[in-house]
DSSP file (Angstrom, degrees, kcal/mol; ACC not computed):
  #  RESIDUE AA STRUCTURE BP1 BP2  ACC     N-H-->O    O-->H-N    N-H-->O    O-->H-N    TCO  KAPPA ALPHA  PHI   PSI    X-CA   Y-CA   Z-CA
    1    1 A X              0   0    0      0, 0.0     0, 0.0     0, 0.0     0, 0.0   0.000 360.0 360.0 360.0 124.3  -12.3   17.9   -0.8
    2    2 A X        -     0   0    0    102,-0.2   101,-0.1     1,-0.1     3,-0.1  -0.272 360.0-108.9 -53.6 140.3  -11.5   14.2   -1.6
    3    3 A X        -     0   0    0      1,-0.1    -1,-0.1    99,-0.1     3,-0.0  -0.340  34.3 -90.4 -80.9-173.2  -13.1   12.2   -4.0
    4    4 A X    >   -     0   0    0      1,-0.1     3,-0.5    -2,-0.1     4,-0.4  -0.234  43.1-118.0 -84.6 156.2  -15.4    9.4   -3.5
    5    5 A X  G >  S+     0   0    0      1,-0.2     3,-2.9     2,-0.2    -1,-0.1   0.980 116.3  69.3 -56.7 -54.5  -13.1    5.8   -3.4
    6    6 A X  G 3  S+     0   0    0      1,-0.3    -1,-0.2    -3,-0.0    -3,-0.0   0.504  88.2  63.4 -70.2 -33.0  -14.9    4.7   -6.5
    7    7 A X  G <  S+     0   0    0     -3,-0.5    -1,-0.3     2,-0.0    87,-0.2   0.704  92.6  90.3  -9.6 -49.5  -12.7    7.7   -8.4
    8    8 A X    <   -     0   0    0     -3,-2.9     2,-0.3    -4,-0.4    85,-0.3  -0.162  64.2-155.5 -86.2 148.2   -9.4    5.6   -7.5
    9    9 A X  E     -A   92   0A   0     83,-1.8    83,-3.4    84,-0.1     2,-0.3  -0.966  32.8-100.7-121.9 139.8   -7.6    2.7   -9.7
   10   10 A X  E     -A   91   0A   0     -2,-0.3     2,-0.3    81,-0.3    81,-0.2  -0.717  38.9-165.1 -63.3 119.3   -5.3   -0.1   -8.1
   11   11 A X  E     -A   90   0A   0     79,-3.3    79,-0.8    -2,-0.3     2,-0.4  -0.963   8.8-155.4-115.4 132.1   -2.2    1.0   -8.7
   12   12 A X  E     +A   89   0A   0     -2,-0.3     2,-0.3    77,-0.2    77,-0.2  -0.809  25.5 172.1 -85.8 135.4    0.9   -1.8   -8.2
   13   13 A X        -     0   0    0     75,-1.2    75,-0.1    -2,-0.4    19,-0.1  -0.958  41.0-102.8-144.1 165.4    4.0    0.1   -7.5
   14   14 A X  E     -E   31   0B   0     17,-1.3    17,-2.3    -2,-0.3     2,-0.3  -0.477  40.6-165.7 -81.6 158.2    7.6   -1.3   -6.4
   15   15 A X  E     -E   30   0B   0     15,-0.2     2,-0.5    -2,-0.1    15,-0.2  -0.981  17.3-136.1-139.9 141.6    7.9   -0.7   -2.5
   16   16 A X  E     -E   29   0B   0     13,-2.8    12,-1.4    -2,-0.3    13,-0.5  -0.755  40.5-173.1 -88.8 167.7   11.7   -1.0   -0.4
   17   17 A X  E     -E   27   0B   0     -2,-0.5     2,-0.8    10,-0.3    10,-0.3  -0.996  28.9-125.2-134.8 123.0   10.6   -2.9    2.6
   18   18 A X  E     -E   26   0B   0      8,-2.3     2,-0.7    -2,-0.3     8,-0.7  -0.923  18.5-158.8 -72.8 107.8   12.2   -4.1    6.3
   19   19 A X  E     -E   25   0B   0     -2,-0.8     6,-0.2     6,-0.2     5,-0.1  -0.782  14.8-154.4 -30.5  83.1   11.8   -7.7    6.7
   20   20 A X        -     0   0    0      4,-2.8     3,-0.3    -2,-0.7    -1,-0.1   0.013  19.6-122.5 -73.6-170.2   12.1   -7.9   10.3
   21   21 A X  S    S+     0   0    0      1,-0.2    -1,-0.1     2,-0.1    -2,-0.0   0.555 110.9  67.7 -99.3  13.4   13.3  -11.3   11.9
   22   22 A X  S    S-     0   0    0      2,-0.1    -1,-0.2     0, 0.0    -2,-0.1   0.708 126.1-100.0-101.7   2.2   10.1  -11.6   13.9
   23   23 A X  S    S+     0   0    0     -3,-0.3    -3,-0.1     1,-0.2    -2,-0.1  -0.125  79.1 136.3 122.7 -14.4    8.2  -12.1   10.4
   24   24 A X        -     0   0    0     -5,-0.1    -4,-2.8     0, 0.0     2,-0.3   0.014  46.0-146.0 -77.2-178.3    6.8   -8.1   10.1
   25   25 A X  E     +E   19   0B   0     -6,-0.2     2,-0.2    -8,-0.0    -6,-0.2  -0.841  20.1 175.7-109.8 154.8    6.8   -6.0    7.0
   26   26 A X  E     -E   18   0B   0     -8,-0.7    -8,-2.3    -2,-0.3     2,-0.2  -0.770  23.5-137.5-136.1 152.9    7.4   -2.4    7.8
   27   27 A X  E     +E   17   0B   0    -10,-0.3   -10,-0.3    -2,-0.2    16,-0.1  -0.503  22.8 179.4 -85.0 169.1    7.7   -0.1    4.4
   28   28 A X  E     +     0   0B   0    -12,-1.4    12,-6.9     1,-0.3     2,-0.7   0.146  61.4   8.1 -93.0 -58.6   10.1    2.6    3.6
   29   29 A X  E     -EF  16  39B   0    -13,-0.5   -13,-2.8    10,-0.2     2,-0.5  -0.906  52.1-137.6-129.3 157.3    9.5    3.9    0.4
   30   30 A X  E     -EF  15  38B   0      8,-2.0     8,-2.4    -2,-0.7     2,-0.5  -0.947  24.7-158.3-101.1 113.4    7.1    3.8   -2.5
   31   31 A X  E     -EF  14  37B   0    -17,-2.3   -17,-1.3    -2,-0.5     2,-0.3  -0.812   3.7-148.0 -83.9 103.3    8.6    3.7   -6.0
   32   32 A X    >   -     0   0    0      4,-2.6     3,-2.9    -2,-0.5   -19,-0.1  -0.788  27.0-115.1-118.6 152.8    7.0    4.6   -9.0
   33   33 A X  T 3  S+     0   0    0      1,-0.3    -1,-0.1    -2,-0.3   -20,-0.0   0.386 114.8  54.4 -84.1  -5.5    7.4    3.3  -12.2
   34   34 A X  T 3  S-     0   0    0      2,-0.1    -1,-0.3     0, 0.0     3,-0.1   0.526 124.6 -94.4 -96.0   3.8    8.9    6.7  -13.7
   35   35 A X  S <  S+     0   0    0     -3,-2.9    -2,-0.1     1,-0.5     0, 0.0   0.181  78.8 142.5  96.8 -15.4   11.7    6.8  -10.8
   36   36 A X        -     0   0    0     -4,-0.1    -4,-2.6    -5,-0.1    -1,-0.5  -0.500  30.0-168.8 -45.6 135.7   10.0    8.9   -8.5
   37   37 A X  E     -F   31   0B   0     -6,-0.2     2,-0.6    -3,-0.1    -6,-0.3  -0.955  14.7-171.8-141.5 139.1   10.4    8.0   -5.1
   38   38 A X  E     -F   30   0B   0     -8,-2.4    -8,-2.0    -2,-0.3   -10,-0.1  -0.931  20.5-144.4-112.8 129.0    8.6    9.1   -1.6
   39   39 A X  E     -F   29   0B   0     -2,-0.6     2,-1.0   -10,-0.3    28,-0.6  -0.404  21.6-115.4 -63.5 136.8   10.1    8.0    1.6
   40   40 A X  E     -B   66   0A   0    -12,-6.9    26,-0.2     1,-0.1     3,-0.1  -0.754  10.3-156.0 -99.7 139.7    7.6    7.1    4.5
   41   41 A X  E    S-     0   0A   0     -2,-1.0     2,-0.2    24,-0.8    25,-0.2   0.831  74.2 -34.2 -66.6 -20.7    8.0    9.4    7.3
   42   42 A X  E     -B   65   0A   0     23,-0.7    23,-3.0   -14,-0.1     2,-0.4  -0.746  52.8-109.7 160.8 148.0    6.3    6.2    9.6
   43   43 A X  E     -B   64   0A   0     -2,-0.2     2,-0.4    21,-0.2    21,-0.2  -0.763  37.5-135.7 -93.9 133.5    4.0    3.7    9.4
   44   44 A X  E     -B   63   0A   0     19,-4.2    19,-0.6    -2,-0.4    -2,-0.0  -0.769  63.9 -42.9 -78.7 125.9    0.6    4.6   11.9
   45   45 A X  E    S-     0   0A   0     -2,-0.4     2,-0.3     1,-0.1    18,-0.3   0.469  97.9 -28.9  81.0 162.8   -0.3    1.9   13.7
   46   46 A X  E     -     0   0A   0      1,-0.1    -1,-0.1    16,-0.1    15,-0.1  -0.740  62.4-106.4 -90.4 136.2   -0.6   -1.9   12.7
   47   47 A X  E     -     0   0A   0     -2,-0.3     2,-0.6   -22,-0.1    15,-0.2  -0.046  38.7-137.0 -47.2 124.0   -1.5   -3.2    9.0
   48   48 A X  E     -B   61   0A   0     13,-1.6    13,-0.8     2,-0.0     2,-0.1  -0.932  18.4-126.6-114.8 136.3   -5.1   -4.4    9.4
   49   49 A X  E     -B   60   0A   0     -2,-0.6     2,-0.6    11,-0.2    11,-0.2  -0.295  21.8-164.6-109.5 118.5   -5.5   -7.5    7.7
   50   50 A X  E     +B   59   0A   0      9,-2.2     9,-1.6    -2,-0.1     2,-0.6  -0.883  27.7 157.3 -81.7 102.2   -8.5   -8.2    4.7
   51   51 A X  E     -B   58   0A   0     -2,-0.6     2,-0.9     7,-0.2     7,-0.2  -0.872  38.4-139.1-145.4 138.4   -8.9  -11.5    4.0
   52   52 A X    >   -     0   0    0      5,-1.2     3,-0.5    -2,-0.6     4,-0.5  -0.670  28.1-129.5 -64.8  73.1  -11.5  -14.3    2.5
   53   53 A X  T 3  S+     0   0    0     -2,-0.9     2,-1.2     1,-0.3    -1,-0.0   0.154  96.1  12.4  -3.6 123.3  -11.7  -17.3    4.1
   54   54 A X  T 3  S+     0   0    0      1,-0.1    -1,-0.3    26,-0.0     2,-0.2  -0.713 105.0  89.8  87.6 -85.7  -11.3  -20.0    0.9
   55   55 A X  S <  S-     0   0    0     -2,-1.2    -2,-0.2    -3,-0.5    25,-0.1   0.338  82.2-141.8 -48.5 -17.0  -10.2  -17.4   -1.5
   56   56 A X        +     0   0    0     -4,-0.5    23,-2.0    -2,-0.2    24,-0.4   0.834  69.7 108.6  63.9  23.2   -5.9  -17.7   -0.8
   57   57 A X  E     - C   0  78A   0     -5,-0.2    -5,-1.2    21,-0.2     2,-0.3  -0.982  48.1-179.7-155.9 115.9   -5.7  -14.0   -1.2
   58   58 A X  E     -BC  51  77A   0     19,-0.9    19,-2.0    -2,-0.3     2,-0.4  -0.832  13.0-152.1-120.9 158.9   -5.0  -11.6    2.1
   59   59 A X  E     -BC  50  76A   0     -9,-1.6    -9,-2.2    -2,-0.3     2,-0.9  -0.970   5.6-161.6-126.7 143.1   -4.7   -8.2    2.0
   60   60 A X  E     -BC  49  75A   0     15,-1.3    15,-1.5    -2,-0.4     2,-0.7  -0.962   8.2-158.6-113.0 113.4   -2.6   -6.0    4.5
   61   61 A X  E     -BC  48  74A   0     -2,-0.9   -13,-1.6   -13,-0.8    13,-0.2  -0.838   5.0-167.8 -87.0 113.8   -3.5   -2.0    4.8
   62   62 A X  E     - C   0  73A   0     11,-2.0    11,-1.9    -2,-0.7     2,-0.4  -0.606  11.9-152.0 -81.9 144.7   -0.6    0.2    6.2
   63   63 A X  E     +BC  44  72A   0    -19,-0.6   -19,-4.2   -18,-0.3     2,-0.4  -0.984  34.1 168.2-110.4 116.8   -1.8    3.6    7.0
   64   64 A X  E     -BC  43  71A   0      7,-1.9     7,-2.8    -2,-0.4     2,-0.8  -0.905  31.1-124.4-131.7 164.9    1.4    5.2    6.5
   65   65 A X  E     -BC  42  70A   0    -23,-3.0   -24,-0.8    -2,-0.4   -23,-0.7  -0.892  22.1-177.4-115.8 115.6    2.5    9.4    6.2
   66   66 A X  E     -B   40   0A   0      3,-0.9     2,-0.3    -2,-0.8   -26,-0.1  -0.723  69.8 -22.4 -74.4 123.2    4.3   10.8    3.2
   67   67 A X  S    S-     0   0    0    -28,-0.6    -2,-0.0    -2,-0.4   -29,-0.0  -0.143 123.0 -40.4  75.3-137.7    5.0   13.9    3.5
   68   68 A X  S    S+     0   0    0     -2,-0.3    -1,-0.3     2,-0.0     2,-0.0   0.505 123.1  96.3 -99.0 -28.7    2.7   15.9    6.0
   69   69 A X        -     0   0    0     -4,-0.1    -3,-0.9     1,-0.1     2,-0.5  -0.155  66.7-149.6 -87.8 171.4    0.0   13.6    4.3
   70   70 A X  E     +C   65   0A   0     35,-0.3    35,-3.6    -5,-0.2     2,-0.2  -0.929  29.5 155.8-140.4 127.0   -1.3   10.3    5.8
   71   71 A X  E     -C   64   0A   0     -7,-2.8    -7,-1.9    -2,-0.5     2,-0.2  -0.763  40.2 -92.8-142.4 173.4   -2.6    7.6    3.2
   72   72 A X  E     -C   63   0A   0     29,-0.5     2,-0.2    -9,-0.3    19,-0.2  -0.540  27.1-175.9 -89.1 146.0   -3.2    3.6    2.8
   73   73 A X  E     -C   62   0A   0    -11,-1.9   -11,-2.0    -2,-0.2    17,-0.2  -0.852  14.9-158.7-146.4 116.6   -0.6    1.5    1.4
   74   74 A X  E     -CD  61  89A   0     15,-2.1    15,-1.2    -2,-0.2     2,-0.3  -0.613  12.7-154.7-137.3 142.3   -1.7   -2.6    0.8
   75   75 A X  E     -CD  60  88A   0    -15,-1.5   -15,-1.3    13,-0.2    13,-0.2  -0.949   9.1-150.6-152.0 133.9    0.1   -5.4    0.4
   76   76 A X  E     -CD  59  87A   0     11,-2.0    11,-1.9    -2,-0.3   -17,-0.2  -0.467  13.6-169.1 -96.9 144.9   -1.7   -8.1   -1.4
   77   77 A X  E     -CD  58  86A   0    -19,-2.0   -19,-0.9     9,-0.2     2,-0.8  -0.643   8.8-169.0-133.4  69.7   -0.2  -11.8    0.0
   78   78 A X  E     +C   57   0A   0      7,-1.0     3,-0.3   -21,-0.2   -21,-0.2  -0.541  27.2 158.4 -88.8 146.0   -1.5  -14.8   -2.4
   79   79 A X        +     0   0    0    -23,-2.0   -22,-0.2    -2,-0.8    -1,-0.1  -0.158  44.9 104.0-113.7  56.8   -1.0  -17.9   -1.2
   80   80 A X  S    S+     0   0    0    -24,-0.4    -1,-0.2     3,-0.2     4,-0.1   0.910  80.9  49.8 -85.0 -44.8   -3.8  -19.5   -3.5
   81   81 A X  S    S-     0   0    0      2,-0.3     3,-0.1    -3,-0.3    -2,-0.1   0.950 113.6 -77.5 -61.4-114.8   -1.2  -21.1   -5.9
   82   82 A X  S    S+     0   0    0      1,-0.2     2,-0.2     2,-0.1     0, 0.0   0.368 116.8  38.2-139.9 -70.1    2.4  -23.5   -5.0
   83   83 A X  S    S-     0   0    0      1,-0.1    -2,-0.3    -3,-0.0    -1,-0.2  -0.520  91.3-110.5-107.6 167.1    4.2  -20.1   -4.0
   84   84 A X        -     0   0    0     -2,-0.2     2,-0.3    -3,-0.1    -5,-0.1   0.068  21.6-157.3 -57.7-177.7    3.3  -17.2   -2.3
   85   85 A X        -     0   0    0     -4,-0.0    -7,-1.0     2,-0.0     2,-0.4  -0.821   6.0-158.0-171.4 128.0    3.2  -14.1   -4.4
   86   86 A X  E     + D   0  77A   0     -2,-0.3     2,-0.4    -9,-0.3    -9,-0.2  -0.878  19.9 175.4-138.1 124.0    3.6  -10.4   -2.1
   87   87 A X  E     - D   0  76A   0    -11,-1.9   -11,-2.0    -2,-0.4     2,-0.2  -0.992  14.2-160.0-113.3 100.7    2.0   -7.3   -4.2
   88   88 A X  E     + D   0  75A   0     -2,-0.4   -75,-1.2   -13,-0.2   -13,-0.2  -0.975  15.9 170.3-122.0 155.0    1.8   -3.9   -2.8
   89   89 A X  E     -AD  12  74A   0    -15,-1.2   -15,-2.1   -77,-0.2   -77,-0.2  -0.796  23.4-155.1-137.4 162.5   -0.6   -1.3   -4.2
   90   90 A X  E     -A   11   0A   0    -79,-0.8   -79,-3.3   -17,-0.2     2,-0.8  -0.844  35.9-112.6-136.8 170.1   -1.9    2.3   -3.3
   91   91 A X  E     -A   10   0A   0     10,-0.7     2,-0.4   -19,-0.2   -81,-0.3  -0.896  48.6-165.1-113.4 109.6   -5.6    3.4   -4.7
   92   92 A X  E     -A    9   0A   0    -83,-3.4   -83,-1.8    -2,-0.8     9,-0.1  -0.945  22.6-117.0 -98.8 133.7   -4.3    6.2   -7.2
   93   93 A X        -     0   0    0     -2,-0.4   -85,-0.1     3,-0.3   -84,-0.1  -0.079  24.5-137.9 -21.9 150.4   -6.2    9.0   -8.9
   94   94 A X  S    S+     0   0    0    -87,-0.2    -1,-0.1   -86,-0.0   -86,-0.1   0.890 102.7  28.7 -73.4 -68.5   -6.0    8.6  -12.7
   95   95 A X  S    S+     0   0    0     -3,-0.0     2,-0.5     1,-0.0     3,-0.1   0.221 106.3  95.5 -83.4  15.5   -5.5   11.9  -13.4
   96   96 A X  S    S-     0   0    0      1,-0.2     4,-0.4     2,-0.1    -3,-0.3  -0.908  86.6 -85.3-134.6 129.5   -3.6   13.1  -10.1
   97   97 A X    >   -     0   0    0     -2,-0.5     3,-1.2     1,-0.2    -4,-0.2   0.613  42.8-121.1   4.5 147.4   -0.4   13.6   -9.3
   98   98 A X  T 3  S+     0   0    0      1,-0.3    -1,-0.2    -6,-0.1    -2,-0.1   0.598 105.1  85.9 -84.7 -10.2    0.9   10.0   -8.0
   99   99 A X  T 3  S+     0   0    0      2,-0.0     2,-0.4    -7,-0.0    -1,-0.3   0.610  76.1  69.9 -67.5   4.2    1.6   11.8   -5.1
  100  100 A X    <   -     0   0    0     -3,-1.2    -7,-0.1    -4,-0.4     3,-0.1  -0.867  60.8-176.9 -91.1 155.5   -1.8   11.3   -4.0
  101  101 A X        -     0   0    0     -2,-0.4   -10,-0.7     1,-0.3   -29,-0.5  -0.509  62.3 -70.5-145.6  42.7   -2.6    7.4   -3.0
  102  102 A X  S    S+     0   0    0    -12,-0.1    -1,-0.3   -31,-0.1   -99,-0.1  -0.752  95.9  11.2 108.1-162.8   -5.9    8.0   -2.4
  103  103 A X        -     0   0    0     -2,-0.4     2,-0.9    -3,-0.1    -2,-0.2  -0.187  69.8-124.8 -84.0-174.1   -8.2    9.5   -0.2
  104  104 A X        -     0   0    0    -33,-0.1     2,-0.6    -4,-0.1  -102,-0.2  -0.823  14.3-153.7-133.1 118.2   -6.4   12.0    2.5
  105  105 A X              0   0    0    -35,-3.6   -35,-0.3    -2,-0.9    -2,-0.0  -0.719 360.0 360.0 -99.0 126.4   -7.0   11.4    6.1
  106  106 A X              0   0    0     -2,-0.6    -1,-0.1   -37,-0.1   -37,-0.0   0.134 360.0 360.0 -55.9 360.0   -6.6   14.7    8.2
């Protein structure tokens, strides 16, 4: 049984990415800072977009599937500053495996 979000830490990890020409992001992999790397098997569906009105800081959530499992993957956009500044994070466990990103949707 999954824990509750509040369990989970923002974790920033390096991510390879497609830059398509029509402006979308699509991921490929997630990178972790010991050289682990998980390919995504496909991104579900389209990133739906968090964002604050005033605040310069959008947030994108991919639901994407590693593995057999299917998890969130964010990429943080601020454009509060002179340039833009492109983040991605996944909500990791402290203590569990970084192959979990969070909770696990069935």
């Amino acid at each position: 049984m999954p824990l509750p979000d509040s369990h989970t830490t923002r974790r920033y990890v390096d991510v390879i990415a497609r830059w398509r020409d029509d402006g979308t992001v699509v991921p490929l992999s997630v990178c972790w800072p010991d050289g682990r790397t998980f390919q995504i098997e496909c991104v579900l569906g389209d990133p739906i977009a968090n964002s604050f009105p005033g605040e310069g800081v959008r947030t994108l959530r991919y639901t994407v599937q590693i593995g057999r499992r299917k998890t969130h993957l964010y990429l943080e956009q601020d454009v509060s500053g002179q340039d833009v500044t492109n983040r991605w994070f996944v909500e990791a466990l402290p203590y569990h495996a970084p192959w979990y990103f969070g909770r696990i949707h069935r």
